[in-house]
N, C-alpha and C positions, 0 to 999 in steps of 0.2 A: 051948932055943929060946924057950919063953914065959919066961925069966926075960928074955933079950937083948932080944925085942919088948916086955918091960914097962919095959924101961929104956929104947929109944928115946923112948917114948910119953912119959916123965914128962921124960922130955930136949926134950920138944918136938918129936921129930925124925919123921919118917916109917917106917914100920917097912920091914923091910929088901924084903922081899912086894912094897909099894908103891912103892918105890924104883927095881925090877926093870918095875913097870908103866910101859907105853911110851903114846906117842899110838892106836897103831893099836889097842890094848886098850879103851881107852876111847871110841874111833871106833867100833870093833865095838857097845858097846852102846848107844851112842845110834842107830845103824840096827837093831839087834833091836827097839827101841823105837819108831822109827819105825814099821820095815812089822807090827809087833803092833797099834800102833794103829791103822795106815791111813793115816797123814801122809806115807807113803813108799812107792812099788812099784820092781821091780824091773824093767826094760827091756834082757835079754839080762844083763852083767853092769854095766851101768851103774845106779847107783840116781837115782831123780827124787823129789826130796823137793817137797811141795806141787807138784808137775808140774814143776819145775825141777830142768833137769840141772846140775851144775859147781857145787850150791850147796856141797860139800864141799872144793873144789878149794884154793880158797885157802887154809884150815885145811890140807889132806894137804900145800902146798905147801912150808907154813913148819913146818909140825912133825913131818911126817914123820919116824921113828928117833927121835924126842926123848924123853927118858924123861918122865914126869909130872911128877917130883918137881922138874923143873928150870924147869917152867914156871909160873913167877914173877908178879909183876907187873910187874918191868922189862921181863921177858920180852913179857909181852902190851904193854907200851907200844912198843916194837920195833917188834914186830907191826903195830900201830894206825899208828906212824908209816912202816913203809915202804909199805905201803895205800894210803896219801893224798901217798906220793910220787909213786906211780903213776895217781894222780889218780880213785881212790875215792872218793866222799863219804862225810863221818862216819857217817849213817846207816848207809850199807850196812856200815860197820865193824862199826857197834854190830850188825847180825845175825847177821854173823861170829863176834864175840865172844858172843854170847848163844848159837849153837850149840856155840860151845866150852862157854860155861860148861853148859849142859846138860848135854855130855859128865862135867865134873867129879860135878856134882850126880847127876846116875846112878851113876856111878864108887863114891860115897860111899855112897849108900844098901848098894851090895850090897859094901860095908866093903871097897873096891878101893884108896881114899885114901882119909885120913883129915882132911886137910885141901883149901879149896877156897881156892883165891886171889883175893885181891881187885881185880873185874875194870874196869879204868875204862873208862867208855862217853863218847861223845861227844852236844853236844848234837845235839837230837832238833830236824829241820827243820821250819816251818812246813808243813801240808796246801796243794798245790797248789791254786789259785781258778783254773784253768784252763776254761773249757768254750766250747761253740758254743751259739750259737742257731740256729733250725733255716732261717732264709732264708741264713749261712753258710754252713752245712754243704752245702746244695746247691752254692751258688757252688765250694765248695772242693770237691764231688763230679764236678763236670761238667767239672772240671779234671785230675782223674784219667781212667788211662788205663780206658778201657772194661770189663776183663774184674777190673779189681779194684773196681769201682764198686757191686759186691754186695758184698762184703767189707766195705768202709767202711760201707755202708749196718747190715750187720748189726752193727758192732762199735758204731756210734753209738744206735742204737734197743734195743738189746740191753745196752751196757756190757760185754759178753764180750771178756777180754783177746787181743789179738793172737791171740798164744799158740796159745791155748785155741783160738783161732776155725781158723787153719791145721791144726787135729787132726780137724774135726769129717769125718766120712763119711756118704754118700750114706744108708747104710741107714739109719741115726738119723735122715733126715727123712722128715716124714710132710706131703707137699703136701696131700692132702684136709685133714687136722689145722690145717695150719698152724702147724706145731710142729717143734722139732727135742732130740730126749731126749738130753742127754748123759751118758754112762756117767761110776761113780764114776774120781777118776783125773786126769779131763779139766781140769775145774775147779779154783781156787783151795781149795776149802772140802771137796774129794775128796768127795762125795755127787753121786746122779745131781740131776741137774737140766733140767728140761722148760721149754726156751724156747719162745715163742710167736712168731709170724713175724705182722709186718705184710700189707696187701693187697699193699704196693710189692712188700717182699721177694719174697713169694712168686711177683708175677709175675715178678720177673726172673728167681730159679731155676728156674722152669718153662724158660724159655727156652734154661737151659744144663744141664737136666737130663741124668743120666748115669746113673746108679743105683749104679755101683759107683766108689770112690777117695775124693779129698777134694773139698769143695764149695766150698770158700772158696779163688781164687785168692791167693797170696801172692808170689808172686816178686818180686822189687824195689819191695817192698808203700814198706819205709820211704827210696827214695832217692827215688819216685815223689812221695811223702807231703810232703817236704820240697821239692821241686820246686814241688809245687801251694801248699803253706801258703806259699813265699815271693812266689808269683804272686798270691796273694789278700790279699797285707799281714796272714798271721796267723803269720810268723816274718821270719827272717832268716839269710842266712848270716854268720859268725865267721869264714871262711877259705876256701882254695883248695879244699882237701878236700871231695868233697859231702858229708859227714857233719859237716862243721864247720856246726853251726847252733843255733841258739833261737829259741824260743817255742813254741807249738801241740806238742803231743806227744797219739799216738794211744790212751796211758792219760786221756788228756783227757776221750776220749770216756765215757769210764767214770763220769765227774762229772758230764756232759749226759745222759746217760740219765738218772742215777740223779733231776736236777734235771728233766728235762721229766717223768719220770712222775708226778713231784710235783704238779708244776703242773698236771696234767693231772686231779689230784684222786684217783691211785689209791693206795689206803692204804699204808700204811706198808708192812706185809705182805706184802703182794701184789709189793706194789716188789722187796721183799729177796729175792722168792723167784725173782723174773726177773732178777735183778743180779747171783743167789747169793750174798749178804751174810750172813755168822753170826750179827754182832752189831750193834747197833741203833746202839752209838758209834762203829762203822767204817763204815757209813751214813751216819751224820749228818756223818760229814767229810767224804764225797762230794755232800752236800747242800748245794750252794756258793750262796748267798744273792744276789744282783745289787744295784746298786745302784737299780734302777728299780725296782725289790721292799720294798726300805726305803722309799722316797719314796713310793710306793703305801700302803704300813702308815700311814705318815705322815699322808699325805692321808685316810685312811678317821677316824683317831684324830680329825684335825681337823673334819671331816664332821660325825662322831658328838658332838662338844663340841659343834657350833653347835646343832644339833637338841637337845641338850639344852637351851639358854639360852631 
């Protein structure tokens, strides 16, 4: 048996162990890996990797029963192009493909394969310059329907995703505090994290306080959403379908937090740890710069020249 596995190996070939390893072997250990570190929990028998369900779905779709050794690089080009027949963008491929290759790279460490394929990625999209300013953001709030008008209020002052914001419950907030703790899990970056509540917010949750469920209205949060952005010229509709639309998207909001607490003069730090940001260069790409902001730098640079002369 080790004379046969020393023969594949010099043949190039896969040994035969690996050959017999399938997707779901290798799927197996990238979620042991997940929920050891924390990057994944378990909800009944569904797993939520970074808080997101179905992020596996599309990998168990196309390679389900497929053995290892047969997925290729034509193979992942396949892959990659039937994705974007169904009107995927490259990005989201390339996550797809990164959790796959994860899988391999686990795989390999605990000598499951012995080879890892080479995976093509697609380009990597420019950072959305998306945001509001805050006399919009009202305009686009008083446009929305009443009982999500806390919702919106919290996910633009806060930058807390959608998501995230639809999960949170009554007991997590603390009105005297003016605070709302969210458990690890919740969040993109799975750490607990202690959001601070505006005067506004807090009075409007007073007023629909309940103490037990969820706080943040969501129900036809985004058909609502897109209704109001096309009423205030910050999108448009594409088609008959209400979901057919562009511009304004409510990850938007996520760049105007991150940009008014800037502006607003509070540190770096302080910022990331109410944004919940990891790292300081996934920050700073939410830190979208205006152009009235360059003209200002502009203006002070010229200022400071004459006064020199």
């Amino acid at each position: 048996m080790l004379q046969q596995a020393q023969k594949e190996l010099r043949k190039g070939a896969e040994p035969t162990s690996a050959r017999k390893t399938k997707y779901e072997d290798i799927r197996r250990i990238l979620v042991d890996d997940y929920l050891s570190s924390g990057k994944a929990v378990m909800d009944g028998e569904e797993i939520l990797i970074s808080g997101r369900r179905g992020a596996l779905k599309p990998l168990d779709d196309y390679f389900g029963g497929m053995n290892v050794a047969s997925i290729k690089t034509d193979v992942l080009r396949h892959f990659s192009a039937k994705r974007m027949e169904n009107g995927v963008a490259g990005p989201t491929v390339n996550r797809n493909l990164a959790m796959l290759r994860r899988m391999f790279k686990l795989a390999e460490r605990e000598s499951k394969v012995s080879n890892v394929p080479y995976f093509p990625m697609h380009k990597e999209s420019e950072p959305r310059e998306g945001f509001l300013e805050r006399p919009k953001f009202e305009k686009l709030r008083a446009e929305m329907p009443q009982p999500l008008r806390a919702t919106l209020t919290f996910c633009y002052e806060t930058g807390c995703r959608t998501g995230a914001t639809a999960k949170v419950l009554w007991p997590w907030v603390s009105l005297a505090k003016q605070e709302i703790s969210l458990p690890p899990g919740i969040v993109k970056n799975r750490k607990p994290l202690i959001v601070p509540l505006s005067d506004e917010l807090t009075a409007m949750l007073k007023k629909k306080f309940r103490g037990l469920g969820t706080v943040f209205e969501t129900k036809n949060f985004r058909r609502e959403w897109i209704k109001a952005c096309v009423k205030c010229g910050l999108g448009e509709k594409t088609g008959k379908a209400w979901y057919q639309y562009k511009g304004l998207v409510p990850h938007d909001f996520r760049r105007s937090a991150v940009r008014n607490l800037v502006n607003a003069g509070v540190d770096t730090a302080t910022a990331m740890k109410i944004t919940g940001h990891r790292t300081l260069h996934i920050f700073m790409r939410y830190n979208i710069i205006s152009t009235a902001q360059l003209d200002d730098a502009m203006e002070k640079v010229t200022s400071k020249r004459k006064v020199a002369k």
